[in-house]
Structures are given as C-alpha cells and as structure tokens.
C-alpha positions, 0 to 999 in steps of 0.5 A, spaced: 650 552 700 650 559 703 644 564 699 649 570 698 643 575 696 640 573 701 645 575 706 647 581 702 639 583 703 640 582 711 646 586 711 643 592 707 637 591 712 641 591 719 645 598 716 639 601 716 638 600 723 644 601 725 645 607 721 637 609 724 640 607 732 646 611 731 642 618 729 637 616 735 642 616 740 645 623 737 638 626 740 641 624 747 648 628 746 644 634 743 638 634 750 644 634 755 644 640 759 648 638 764 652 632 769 645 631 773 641 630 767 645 624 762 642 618 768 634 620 765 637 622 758 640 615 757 636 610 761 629 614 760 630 619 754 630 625 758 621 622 760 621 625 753 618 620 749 611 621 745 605 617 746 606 615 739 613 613 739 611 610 746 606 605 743 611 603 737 616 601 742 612 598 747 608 594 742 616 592 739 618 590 744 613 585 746 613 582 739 619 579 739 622 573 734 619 569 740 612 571 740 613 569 732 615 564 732 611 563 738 605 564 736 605 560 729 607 554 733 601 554 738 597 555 732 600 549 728 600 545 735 594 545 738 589 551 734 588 558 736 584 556 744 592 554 746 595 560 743 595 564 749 601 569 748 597 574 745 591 574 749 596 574 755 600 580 753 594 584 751 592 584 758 598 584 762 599 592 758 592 593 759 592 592 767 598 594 768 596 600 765 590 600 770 595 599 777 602 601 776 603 606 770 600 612 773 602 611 780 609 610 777 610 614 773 607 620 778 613 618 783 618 619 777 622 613 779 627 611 774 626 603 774 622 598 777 626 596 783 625 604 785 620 603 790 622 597 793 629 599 796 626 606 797 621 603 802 624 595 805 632 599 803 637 599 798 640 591 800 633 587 801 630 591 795 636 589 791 633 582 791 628 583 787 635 585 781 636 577 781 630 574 778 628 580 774 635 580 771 635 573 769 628 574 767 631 579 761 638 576 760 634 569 759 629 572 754 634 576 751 638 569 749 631 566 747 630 570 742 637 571 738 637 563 738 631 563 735 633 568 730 640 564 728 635 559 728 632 562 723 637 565 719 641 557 719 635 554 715 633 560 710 640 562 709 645 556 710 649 561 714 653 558 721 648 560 727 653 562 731 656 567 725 648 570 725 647 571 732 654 574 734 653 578 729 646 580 731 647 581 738 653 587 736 649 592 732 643 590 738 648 591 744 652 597 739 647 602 738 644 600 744 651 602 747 651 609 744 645 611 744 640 609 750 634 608 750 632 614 744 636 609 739 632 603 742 626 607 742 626 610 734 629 603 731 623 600 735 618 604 730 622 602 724 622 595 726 615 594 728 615 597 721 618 592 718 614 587 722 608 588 720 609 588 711 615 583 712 609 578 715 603 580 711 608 579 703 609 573 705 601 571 707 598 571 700 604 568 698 603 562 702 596 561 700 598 562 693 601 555 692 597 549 691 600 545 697 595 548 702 589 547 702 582 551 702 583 554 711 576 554 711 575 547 710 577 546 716 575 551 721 575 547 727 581 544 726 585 550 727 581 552 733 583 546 736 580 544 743 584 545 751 582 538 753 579 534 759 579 538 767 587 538 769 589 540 761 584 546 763 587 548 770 594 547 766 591 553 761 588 557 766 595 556 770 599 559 763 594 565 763 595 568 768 602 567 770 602 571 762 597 576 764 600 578 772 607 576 770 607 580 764 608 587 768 613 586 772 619 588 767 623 593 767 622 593 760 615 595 761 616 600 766 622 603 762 617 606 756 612 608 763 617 612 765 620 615 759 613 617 757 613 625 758 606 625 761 603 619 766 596 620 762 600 618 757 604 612 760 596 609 761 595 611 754 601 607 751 599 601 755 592 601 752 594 602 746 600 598 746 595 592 748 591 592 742 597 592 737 599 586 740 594 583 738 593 586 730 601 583 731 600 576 732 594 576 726 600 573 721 604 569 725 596 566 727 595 565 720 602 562 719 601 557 723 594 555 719 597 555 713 603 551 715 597 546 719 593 545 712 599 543 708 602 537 705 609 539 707 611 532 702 609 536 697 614 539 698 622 538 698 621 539 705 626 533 709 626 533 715 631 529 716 636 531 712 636 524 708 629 525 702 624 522 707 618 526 707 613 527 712 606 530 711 607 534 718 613 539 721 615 533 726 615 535 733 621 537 734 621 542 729 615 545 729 619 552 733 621 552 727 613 553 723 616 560 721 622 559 718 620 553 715 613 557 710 618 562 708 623 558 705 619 552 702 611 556 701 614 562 699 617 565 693 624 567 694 625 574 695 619 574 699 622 569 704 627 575 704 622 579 706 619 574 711 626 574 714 627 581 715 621 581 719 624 575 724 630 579 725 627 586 726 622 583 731 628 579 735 633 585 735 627 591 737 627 585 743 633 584 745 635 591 744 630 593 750 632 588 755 639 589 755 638 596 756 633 594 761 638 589 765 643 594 765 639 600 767 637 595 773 645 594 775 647 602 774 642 605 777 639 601 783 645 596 785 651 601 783 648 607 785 644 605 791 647 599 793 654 598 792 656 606 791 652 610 794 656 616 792 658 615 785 656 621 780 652 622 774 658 620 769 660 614 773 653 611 774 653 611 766 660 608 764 657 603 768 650 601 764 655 603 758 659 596 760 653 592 762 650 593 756 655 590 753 656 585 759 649 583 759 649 583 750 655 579 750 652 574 756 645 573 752 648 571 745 654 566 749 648 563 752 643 563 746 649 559 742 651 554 748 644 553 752 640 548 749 635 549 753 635 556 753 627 557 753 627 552 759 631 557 763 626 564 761 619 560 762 624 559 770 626 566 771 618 567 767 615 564 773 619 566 779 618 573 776 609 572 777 611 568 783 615 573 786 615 580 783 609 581 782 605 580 789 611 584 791 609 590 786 602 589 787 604 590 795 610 595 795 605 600 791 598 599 794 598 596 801 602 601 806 603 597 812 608 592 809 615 591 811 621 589 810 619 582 814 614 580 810 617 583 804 622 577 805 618 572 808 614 573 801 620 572 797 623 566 801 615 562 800 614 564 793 621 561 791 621 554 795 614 553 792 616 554 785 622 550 786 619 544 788 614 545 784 619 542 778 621 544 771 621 539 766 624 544 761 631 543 765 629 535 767 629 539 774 626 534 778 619 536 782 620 535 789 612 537 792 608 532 787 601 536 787 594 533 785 593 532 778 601 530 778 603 526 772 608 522 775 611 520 766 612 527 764 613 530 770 608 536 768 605 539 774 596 540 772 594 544 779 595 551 778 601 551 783 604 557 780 597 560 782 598 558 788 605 560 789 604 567 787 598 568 792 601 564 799 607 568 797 601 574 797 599 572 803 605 570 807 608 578 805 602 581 808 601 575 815 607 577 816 608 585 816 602 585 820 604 581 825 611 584 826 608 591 826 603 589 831 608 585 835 612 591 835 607 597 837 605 594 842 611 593 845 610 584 846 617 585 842 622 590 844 625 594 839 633 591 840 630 586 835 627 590 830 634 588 826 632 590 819 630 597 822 624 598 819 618 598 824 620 601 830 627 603 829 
C-alpha cells in the first residue's frame, strides 16, 4: 500500500528544490551582459562561483545516492578496511588540487577536454568525449536507480513513476539555469544530507534490536584477506584516487571558481567533506551489521521467512532498509529526504557536465566551428535533456547499470587520466602517442574482462580465478601506466624520427610535428 504522507512529504521536499533551482538560474539571466558572455554564464556561472559555495557543491556532488548507499554496504559487507570510496574520493579532490586545479584554472578553459583538442586538434581531442560522456550518462543512471530503489521499499511507490519523476525537476531547473541553479540546490542538498542521516542515527541506536556496536569493534573493522585480495584492493584504490580527477564534474566547479587559489582551496576543502559526509552511512552500515534483523518484520523474500542478516543480494539496499524497519516513521521520512537530496545534487551536475562537453567541445570546436554564442546554448539546452532522459531510460531498463559505470569508471583511470597527466605536464607529446596511449590502455582493459556485465576475460593474468572471473593482479594499474608509457615512447619516437629527417615530413598525416 502506497505510504501518502510520505509521498506528500517528498513532494513538498522536490518543490522546494525546485523553487530554490528556478531562483538560482534567474542569477545567470540577471549576469548576462551580452551574446559573447551566455557559454561562461551557463556552463561556469560566469568563473563567479565562491570558495564557500564551491565547497558545498563540490562536496555535493561527490556525495551522491551512490556514495550512500555505497558506503553502508561496504561497512555491512566487509567493515571499514573495504570501504574504500571515501578515503579514495578525499584524495582524488586533494591531488587534483595539487596537479590541475591551478594550471586549469590559470588557462581558463571552459571544460576539461580544452586542452586536449587545443594541443592534439579538435577531432583526436574529441576522443577522449566518448569515455567521459559514458562515464557521466552511466553514473547519472546509477544513481536514479538507486534512488527508485529507495523510494520503492520506504514508500511502496512504482520505481519507474519515482525515477522519471526525479530525474524531470533534476534535468528542469538544470535546463533553465546552468549551472548557478545546480551549484546553490548543491548548497541546500548537502544540507539536507547531512541532518537527514544523523536524525535517523540515534534513532537506529535507540531500538533494542541492535546490539551495543562497541562489543563488536573488530568485526566492523573486518579485515582485506590473503595477498591477491590485497592487490585487488590496491587496484580499487587507486583507480578511485587518480580515476577520480578526470571528470568534467570536477573540473567544472575548478573552472567556475572566481580565483585559482580559490579552485585549490575548494579541492581541499571539499576532500575533507567527503570524509565528515561518509560518517552516517558508515555508521549505518554498522548498526544494520549489529542487528537481528528477524527482530524485525524485515522478510526478505516477500513470504514471512526471517533472515538474521540482509541477504547478499539485497544489501545495496542496507540504507533503505535501517530506515524503514529501525527507525520511526516520520524519521525515515527524513532519512528518505536526505537519499533524494544526495542523488539529485549528483545527477544534476553530471548531466549539466556531459552536455556542457557536447556543446562546447564536439559542437562548437568539431562539428560547427562557426556556430554562435546563442546556438552553442540551445545546443547544451537539448543535451541536457537528451543526456537526462537517456540516464533515467537507462536506470529503469538496465539491470546492470553499476556494472557498465565501474566500465566507463575504469576506461576513465586507464585512458583519461595518463592523457591528462600528459597534455598538462609533459610538452613533447603528440597527437601520435596521444592516440597510440588511448588504443593501448582500451585493448588492456577490455581484455581484462568485466564480470559485472558477464564480459568474458580474454587475457587471464596471474592470480586469475578462473570460477568468478575476477581479475587479482592489479592490471587496471598496469593498463593506465603502459598506456602512460606508450603515450610517452611514442611522441619521442616520432619526434625524433621527424626532426631528424629519418622520416620525411609527407608523412607526418596528423600535422602535429613538422608540419
């Protein structure tokens, strides 16, 4: 049966947002000064976003339904050592701060791919749109099928009505007002977020179906296991520290920011907030781990059978479930508040970031080189909405949506970050060793299989288990630095081969190094 005060309560919740998007965007209409100035305005809120609000949306967007539920299902699974996420993200801000936000920021590009297509040319440049694109559109579906999810079990409501819902008021006032709508509902979710999670904690803990957490400390520590499970988790962490920079959601607050003091800042910053952020889900996670969920009228099968633990297949779903069976019922309310601010505080921004992408570097500098400031705009305007629509399609037909993002995830760390790395720091590469890189660090990942999607692995490397199809070596690792590698061997070779006149100059095709 439908829960109708609770549905009155989350529709009272997503006017507000709304109502605070739609004023937001009235900012970009009122900063307008001319034609030149609506791409900056709309994609960057003019470079005039603050270090405070910055932070907050920043922070916001990382903290997504996904790092909810995410977080507390690590801890429920195996303890704190394999919930890697936060750490990962926090140092992922951090170093990006450290290597691009300054440099980017001083260059004043408008998105990430800028300095790829002004350095290797607009068309090999483009390239690097594919993964980055699939990597937004896939983690935007993520996270809407994560929140329907949620909505489903608290509220009894239809999962598509819930999502399709969500996604129109994300991808409305993301349509009408850039990203200064997206960046002050960030403020208010993050809001949300925080007091959502923490009402519902002492709530939990309050019930007597949970045992005292501290009796059993080191279980919720848990432990990594023998040597491969310790490669595969240094694999994990750093595809989540270096494959977490190359986003144009991240660099689209970097360049929005008004200083580029201010856009290291606001990496820091927002670093450590994504760690003060994953303390309630933690503990979520904890509590739902010390409980004796046949205490409850948790069934997990729908029939009256009891379980004392979440059944594996349904522990993604850890949150949802201390809220509705370990807490009272306006305060799951609140809990439920706090899910639907985190997911659409992310879904807003990727979505603004993939068409951003679109307009700017395939429209504008590929397709249509001439096209004018207004033109570029209604274009981002209709990818928004292209982009919206094919993320919530996705999140409601895709069963394995999350295994597709961790793919588009990987192919960001493997291909995008060495290329980044590259294109800002080492002068002498090339359009040759640019694509070379790419070509390498795509068939290295692809063989390496992905069991998510039943994608069989072609290359078996050592620690190979042959049962699960799951990969111990670190080759992720090893696909991102021969992909380094390759870009760097050949941009060397070629330019020594063409300086020194071994290779005439009719076949530098690319014109990128005699020509």
């Amino acid at each position: 049966m439908i829960d109708y005060v609770g549905v009155i309560a989350i529709i009272l919740f997503y006017l507000v947002i709304l109502f605070i998007g739609v004023w937001a965007g009235r900012k970009t209409d009122k900063a307008k000064q001319g034609i030149g100035e609506q791409t900056e305005e709309v994609m960057l809120a003019g470079r005039n976003i603050g270090t405070l609000v910055g932070i907050f949306t920043m922070t916001a967007t990382w903290v997504g339904g996904a790092y909810i539920n995410g977080t507390a299902e690590a801890l429920y699974n195996g303890g704190l050592v394999r919930c890697q996420a936060p750490i990962g993200y926090a140092l992922s801000l951090v170093l990006g701060g450290v290597l691009f936000a300054r440099k980017m920021r001083d260059e004043g590009y408008i998105t990430m791919l800028d300095p790829f297509q002004i350095k290797y040319g607009q068309r090999v440049g483009g390239l690097m749109f594919f993964p980055a694109l699939l990597g937004e559109i896939f983690w935007s579906a993520a996270i809407l099928s994560a929140l329907g999810a949620t909505l489903s079990v608290i509220l009894n409501i239809n999962m598509t009505v819930s999502v399709i819902i969500s996604a129109l008021i994300a991808v409305f006032y993301t349509f009408t007002g850039g990203l200064y709508a997206v960046a002050y509902t960030d403020v208010v979710q993050l809001f949300c977020i925080f007091i959502g999670l923490w009402v519902c904690i002492p709530a939990a803990l309050l019930q007597d179906k949970t045992t005292d957490l501290s009796r059993n400390v080191g279980d919720w520590i848990g432990e990594i296991g023998g040597f491969r499970e310790k490669s595969l988790w240094v694999d994990r962490m750093l595809l989540l520290v270096f494959g977490g920079i190359p986003w144009q959601v991240y660099f689209q607050r970097v360049l929005s920011s008004k200083t580029s003091s201010g856009a290291q800042k606001l990496s820091f910053v927002a670093g450590i907030g994504c760690i003060m952020m994953a303390i309630p889900p933690a503990l979520i996670g904890v509590i739902a781990r010390n409980t004796d969920w046949r205490l409850t009228e948790y069934s997990p099968w729908g029939n009256g059978t009891k379980s004392q633990h979440i059944p594996a297949d349904q522990t993604n779903m850890v949150v949802p479930l201390v809220f509705q069976y370990l807490t009272p019922k306006w305060v799951s309310f609140i809990g439920l508040g706090a899910v639907s601010a985190a997911v659409m505080s992310s879904a807003d921004s990727s979505v603004l970031s993939a068409a951003s992408m679109f307009a700017h570097n395939i429209w504008k500098l590929t397709i249509r080189p001439h096209a004018s400031e207004k033109e570029v705009i209604v274009v981002m305007r209709f990818s928004i909405i292209v982009v919206g629509g094919l993320a919530t399609v996705m999140a409601l037909t895709i069963n394995s949506i999350y295994g597709l993002w961790y793919l588009c995830a990987d192919l960001v760390y493997v291909i995008l970050f060495p290329q980044l790395l590259l294109v800002m720091y080492f002068k002498r590469s090339n359009t040759y060793g640019s694509l070379c890189g790419y070509a390498v660090g795509l068939l290295l990942r692809l063989s390496g299989g992905e069991p998510l999607l039943h994608f069989p692995a072609i290359i078996h490397y050592p620690m190979y288990d042959v049962e699960t199809g799951t990969q111990y070596f670190p080759f992720k690792t090893m696909s991102m630095i021969a992909s380094l590698y390759c870009c760097v061997a050949i941009s060397l070779t070629t330019l020594y081969l063409f300086k020194s006149g071994i290779l005439s100059p009719k076949y530098d095709v690319l014109n990128c190094v005699v020509n």
